[in-house]
N, C-alpha and C positions, 0 to 999 in steps of 0.2 A: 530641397529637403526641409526648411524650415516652414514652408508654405505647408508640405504634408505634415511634418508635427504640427501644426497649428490647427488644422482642418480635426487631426486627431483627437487633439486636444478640446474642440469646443462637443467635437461629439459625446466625448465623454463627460463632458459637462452636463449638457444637456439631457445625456441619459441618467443621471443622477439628480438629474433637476425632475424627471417626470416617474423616477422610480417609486414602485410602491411600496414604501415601509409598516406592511403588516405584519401579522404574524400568521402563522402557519396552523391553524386548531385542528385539521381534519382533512382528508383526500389523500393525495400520491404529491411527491416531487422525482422528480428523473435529472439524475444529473449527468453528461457524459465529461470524461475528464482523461488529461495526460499530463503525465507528471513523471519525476527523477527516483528510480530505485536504488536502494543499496542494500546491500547484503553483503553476510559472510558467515562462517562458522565459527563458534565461541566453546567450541569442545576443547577442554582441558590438556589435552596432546598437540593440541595445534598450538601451539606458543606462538606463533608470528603469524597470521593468518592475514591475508590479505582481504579487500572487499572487490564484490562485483560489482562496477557501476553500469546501470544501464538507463530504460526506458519502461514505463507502465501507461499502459491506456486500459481504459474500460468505463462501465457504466454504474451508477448508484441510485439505487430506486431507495424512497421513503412512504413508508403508509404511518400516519399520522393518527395516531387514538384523541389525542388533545394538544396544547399549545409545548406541553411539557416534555412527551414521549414520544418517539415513533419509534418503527422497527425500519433496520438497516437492512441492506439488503444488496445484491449486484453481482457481476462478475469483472474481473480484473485481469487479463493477462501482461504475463513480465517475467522476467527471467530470476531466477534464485540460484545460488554460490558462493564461492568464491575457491581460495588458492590453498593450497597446500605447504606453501610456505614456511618451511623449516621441523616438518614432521617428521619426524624417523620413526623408521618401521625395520624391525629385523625379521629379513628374510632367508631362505635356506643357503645364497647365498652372501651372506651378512647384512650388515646394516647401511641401508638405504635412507640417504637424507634428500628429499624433495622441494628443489630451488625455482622452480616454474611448472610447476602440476597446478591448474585450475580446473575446475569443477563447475559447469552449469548447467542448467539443466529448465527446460521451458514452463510454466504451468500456465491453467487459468485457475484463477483464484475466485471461489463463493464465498464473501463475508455473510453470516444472519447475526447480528445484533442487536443489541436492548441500547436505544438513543436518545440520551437526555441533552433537551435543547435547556441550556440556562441564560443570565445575565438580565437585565432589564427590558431590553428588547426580542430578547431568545435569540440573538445572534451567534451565539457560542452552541457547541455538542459537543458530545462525550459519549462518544459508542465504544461498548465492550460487548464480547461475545466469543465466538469462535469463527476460523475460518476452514472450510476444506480446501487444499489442494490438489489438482490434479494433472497428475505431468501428460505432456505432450509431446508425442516423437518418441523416440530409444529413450530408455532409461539409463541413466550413469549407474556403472559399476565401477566397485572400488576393492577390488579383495572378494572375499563374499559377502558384500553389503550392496545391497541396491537402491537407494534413491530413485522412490517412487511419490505415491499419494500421500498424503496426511493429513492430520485434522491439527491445528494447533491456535491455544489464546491469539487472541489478538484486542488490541485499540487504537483509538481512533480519535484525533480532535479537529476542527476546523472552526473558522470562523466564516461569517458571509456576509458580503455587502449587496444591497440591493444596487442593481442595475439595470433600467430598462426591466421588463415585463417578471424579471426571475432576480436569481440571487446569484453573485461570484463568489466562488467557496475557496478558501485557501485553505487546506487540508493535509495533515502529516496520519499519516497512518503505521502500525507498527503490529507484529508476530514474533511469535518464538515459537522454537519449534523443541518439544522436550519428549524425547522417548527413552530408549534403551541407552546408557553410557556408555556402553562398550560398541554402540552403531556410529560413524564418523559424521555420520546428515545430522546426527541429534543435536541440540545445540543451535541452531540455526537460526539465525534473525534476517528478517530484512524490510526495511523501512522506507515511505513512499512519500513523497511530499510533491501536494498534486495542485492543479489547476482547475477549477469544473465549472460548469454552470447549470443552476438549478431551473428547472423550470417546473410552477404549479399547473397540476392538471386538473 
C-alpha cells in the first residue's frame, strides 16, 4: 500500500512539475465532472425539512471572449428534494402531520452563464446566470402541485489547479428556485460541490 501511495505520489508530482500555468484568453475548455448534491426545500410551512443527499455528474463547456470572461455553459444531471418533515396540512379528514414524506424528483440541469475568471493568475470564477431544469421520468405530485421544469438563478465559484495538459477544478455550485408561494417545489435549493477536469481545446 505504501509502495502504491508513493508511485501516486511522485506522479503527481511530476504532473505538476510539467503543468502548463497559462492563461486562458480565447477558444473552448470542456470540463467533465462529479461531485456531491444537496438539496431541499426552504418554503415557509416546511419548518423542519430535511435535505436530499446525493450524487451529480455532468459536463462544463467554456467559450472564452478574453482572459477575463467567458460563457458558461453544460448539462448536469442529479437528483433535487427533499422531505417533508414536520408539515402539516389540513385535510377533509383533519390534520395531517408528515414524519417521513420525501420528495425527489430526477432532472438534467442547462446552466448558460456570464463567467468572470479573477485573481492574479485567473485561477479563480464567478459564474451567475440562470439555469433550466428539466425533470426526467414521472413527475412528483403533491396535492395539486406538480414538480416539473423550471428556470431558476443560479452561481457558481471554483478554483483550478493546473495539472498535466488541462486544469483540476474544485467547484461549489448553487440555485434557488423562486415561484409562486403558495406552490410547496418553490423555495428550493440545491448545491453541488464538484470534482472536474478542464481540458483546452
Amino acid at each position: 500500500m505504501k509502495y502504491l501511495f508513493c508511485i501516486v505520489l511522485q506522479i503527481f508530482g511530476l504532473s505538476l512539475t510539467i503543468s502548463q500555468d497559462k492563461r486562458i484568453d480565447n477558444g473552448f475548455t470542456i470540463e467533465p465532472f462529479v461531485g456531491y448534491s444537496i438539496s431541499t426545500f426552504i418554503d415557509g410551512d416546511i419548518p423542519s425539512s430535511a435535505y436530499l443527499n446525493t450524487y451529480a455528474v455532468g459536463i462544463i463547456a467554456n467559450y472564452y471572449a478574453n482572459d477575463t470572461w467567458s460563457i458558461r455553459y453544460g448539462i448536469i444531471k442529479d437528483r433535487m428534494g427533499g422531505s417533508l418533515f414536520g408539515l402539516r396540512v389540513i385535510t377533509e379528514q383533519g390534520l395531517v402531520t408528515f414524519t417521513s414524506e420525501i420528495l425527489e424528483q430526477e432532472y438534467i440541469t442547462i446552466p448558460i452563464q456570464a463567467n468572470w475568471h479573477f485573481g492574479k493568475r485567473k485561477r479563480w470564477n464567478l459564474a451567475f446566470g440562470l439555469s433550466y431544469s428539466i425533470s426526467v421520468g414521472e413527475k412528483l405530485e403533491f396535492g395539486d402541485q406538480i414538480n416539473s421544469n423550471f428556470a431558476a438563478p443560479a452561481i457558481d465559484i471554483a478554483y483550478k489547479f493546473p495539472v498535466g495538459p488541462g486544469n483540476l477544478v474544485i467547484r461549489s455550485s448553487s440555485l434557488v428556485r423562486v415561484e409562486d408561494e403558495n406552490d410547496i417545489f418553490s423555495g428550493q435549493r440545491r448545491s453541488i460541490l464538484s470534482l472536474g477536469y478542464a481540458y483546452n481545446l
